[in-house]
VEXDREN-2710 file (C-alpha; in Angstrom, 1 decimal):
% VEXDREN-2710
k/r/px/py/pz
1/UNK/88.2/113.3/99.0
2/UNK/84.7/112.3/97.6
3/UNK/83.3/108.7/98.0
4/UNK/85.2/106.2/99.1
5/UNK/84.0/102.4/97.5
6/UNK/84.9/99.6/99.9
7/UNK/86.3/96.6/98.1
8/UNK/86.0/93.3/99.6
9/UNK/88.8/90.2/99.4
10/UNK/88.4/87.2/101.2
11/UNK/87.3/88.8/104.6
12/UNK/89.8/91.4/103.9
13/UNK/88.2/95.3/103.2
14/UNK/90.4/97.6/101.0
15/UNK/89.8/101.1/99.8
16/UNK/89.3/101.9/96.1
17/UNK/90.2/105.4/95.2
18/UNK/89.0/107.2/91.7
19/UNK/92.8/107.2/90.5
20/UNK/93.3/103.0/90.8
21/UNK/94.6/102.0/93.7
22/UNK/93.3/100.3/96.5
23/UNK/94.7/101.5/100.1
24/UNK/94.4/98.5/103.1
25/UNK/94.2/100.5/105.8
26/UNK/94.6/98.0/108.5
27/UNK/98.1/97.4/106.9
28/UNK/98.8/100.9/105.7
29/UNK/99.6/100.0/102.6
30/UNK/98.7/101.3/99.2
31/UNK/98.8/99.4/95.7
32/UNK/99.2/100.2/92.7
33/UNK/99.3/97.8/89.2
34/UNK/100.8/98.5/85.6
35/UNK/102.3/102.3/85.9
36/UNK/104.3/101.8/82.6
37/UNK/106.4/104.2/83.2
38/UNK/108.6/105.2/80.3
39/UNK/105.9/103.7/77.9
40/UNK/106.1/106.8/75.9
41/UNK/110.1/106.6/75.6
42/UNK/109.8/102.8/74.5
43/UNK/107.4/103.9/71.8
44/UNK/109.8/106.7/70.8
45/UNK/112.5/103.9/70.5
46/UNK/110.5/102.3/67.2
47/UNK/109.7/105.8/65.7
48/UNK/106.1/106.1/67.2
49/UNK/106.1/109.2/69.1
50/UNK/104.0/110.0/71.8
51/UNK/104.3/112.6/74.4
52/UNK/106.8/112.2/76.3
53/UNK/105.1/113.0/80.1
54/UNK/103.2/109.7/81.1
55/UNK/106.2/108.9/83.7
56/UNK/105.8/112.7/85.5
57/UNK/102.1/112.5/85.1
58/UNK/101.7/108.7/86.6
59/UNK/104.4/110.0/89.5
60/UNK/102.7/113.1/90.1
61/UNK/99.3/111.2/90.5
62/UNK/100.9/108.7/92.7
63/UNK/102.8/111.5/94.7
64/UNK/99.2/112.6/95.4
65/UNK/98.0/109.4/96.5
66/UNK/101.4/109.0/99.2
67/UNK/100.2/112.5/100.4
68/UNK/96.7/111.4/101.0
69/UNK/97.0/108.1/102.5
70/UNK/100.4/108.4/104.2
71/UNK/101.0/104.6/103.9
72/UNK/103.7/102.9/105.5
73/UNK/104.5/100.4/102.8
74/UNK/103.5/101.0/98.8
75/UNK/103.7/97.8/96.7
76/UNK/103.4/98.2/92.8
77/UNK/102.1/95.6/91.2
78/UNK/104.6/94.8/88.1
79/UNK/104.6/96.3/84.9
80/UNK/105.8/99.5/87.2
81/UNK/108.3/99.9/83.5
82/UNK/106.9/99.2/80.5
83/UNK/110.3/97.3/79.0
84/UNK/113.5/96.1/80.6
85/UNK/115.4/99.2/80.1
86/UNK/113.2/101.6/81.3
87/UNK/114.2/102.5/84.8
88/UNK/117.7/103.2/82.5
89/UNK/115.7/105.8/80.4
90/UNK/113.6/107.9/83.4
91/UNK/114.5/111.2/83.8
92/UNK/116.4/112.6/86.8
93/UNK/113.5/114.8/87.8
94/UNK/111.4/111.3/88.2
95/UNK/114.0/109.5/89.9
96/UNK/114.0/112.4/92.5
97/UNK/110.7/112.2/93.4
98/UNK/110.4/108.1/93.6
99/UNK/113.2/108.9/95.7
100/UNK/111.4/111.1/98.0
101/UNK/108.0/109.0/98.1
102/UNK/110.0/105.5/99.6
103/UNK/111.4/108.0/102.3
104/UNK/110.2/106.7/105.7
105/UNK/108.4/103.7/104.3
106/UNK/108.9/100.0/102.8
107/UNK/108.7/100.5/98.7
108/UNK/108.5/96.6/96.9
109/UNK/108.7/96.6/93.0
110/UNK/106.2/93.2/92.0
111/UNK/108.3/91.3/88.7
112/UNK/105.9/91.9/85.7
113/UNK/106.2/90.2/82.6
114/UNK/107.2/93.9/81.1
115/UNK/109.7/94.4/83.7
116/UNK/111.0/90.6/84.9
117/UNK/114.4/92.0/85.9
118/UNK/115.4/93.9/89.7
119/UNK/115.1/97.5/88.7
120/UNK/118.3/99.4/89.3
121/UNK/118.7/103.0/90.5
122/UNK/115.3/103.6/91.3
123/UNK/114.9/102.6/95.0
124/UNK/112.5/99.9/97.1
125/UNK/112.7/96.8/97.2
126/UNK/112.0/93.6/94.4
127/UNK/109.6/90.6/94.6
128/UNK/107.8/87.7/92.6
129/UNK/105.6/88.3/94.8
130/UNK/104.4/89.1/98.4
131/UNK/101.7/87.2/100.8
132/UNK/100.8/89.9/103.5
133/UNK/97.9/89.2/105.7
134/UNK/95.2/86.9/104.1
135/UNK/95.9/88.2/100.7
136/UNK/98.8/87.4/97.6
137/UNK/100.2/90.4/95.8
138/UNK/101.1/89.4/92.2
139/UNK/101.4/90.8/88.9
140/UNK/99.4/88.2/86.9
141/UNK/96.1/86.1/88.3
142/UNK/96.7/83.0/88.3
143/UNK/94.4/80.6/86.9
144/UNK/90.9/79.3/87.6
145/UNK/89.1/80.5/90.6
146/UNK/91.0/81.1/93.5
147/UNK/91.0/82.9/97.1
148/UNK/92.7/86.3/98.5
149/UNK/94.6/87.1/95.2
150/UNK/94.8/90.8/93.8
151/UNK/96.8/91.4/90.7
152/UNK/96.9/93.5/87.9
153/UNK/98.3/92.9/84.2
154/UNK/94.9/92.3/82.3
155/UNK/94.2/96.4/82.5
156/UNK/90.6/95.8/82.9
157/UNK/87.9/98.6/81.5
158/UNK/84.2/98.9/82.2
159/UNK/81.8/99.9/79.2
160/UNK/78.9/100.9/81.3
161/UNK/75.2/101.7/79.5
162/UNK/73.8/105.0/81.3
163/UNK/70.7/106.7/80.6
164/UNK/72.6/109.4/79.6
165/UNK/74.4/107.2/77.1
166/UNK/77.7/104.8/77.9
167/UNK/80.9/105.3/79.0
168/UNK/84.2/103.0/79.2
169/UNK/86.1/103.4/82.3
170/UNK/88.9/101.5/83.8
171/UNK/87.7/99.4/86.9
172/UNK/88.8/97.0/89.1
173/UNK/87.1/93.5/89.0
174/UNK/86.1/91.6/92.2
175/UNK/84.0/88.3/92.8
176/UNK/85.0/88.9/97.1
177/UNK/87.2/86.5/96.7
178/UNK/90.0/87.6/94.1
179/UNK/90.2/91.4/92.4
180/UNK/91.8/92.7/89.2
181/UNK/92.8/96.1/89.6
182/UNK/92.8/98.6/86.6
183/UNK/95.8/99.8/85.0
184/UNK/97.4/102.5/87.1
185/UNK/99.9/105.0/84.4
186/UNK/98.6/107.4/81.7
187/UNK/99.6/106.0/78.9
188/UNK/98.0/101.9/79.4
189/UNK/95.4/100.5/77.7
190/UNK/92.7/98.7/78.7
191/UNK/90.4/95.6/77.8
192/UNK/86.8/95.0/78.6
193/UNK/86.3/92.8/81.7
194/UNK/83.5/90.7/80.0
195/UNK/86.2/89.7/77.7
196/UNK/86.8/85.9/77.6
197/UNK/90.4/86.7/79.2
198/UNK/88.4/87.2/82.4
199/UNK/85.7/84.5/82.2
200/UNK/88.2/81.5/83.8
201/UNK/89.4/83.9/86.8
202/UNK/85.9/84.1/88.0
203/UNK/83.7/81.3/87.1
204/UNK/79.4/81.3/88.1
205/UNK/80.5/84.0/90.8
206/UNK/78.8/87.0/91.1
207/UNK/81.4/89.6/89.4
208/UNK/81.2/93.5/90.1
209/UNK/82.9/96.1/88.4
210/UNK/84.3/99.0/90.5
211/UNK/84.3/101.8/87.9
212/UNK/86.5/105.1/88.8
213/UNK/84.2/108.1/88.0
214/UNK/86.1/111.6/88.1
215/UNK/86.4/111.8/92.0
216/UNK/84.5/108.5/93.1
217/UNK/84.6/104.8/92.3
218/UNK/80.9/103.0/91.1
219/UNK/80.1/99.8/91.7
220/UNK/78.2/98.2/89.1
221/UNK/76.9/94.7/88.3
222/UNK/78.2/92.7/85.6
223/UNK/74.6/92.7/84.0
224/UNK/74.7/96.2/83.6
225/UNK/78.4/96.3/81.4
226/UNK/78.5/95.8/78.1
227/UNK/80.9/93.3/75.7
228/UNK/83.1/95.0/73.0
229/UNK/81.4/94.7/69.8
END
């Protein structure tokens, strides 16, 4: 299982595994942010081709995760389909196993600015959002500095100096009070935390990165991260 990295939200402790997601285990539930799904067939629309296996190998990983935690309720945190018609486009072998991961448990589909619409033959349930608890499950912070929000969209990376060298990870951002979590599916991108799209969500706080290493998640201090160049 390796290492498990405590996140802290407003009061509330949450579980940060090395794939992306954070599990609350006081609620049994597991989240997830931006799986894209179907990225690669959207790019294949405009003639860019990619390989087409990011949705199998963003469901198999997530699969992995269901098995490990056994959560009663999995929220996704919007952008779960990378355009409006992808839950049209996933293959049959996909929708099976979606199908067999909500079995026995509350699934809620988060509205992402990829994927505003109620997706359609793919299970769960769909939300602008969900309060649960002490916390607000969104797709996009909202801004300035607020309390008890987690939320995805921004895809936030890490580029860390080692004294082996440096390395730029996904990570999930957290002040205590609010956290970003990193983009979940294969194919997403990511941008560098210390980018200025970041710098109004926190303010003066103390900001730490929660960088997923191969089979455990490092928490590092803002000091020690580099800017893009």
């Amino acid at each position: 299982m390796g290492v498990m990295q405590v996140v802290e939200v407003a009061g509330t402790s949450l579980l940060a595994d090395a794939s992306g997601a954070l599990f609350w285990a006081d609620e049994r539930t597991l989240l997830v942010a931006d799986l894209h799904l179907e990225k690669g067939s959207s790019y294949a629309r405009r003639r860019v081709l990619l390989p087409p296996y990011d949705s199998a190998a963003s469901l198999a990983q997530l699969a992995m995760l269901v098995a490990k935690y056994a959560p009663r309720r999995v929220v996704a945190l919007g952008d779960s389909f990378h355009d409006r018609r992808g839950d049209e486009r996933i293959g049959e072998a996909e929708r099976v196993l979606l199908r067999s991961l909500q079995q026995g448990r509350d699934w809620i589909w988060i509205a992402g600015n990829h994927d505003p619409d109620v997706p359609r033959g793919v299970g769960g349930e769909a939300m602008a959002e969900l309060r649960l608890g002490g916390l607000l499950l969104r797709h996009e912070p909202s801004a300035g500095e607020t309390s008890g929000e987690i939320a995805g969209h921004l895809h936030p990376v890490a580029h860390v100096l080692s004294p082996s060298g440096s390395v730029r990870r996904r990570c999930f951002v957290s002040d205590r009070m609010r956290c970003i979590m990193p983009a979940f599916g294969a194919f997403a991108g990511g941008l560098n935390f210390r980018d200025v799209a970041f710098a109004d969500l926190f303010g003066l706080r103390d900001v730490m990165a929660f960088v997923l290493g191969r089979d455990r998640v490092h928490a590092v201090a803002r000091a020690r991260c580099l800017p893009d160049r």
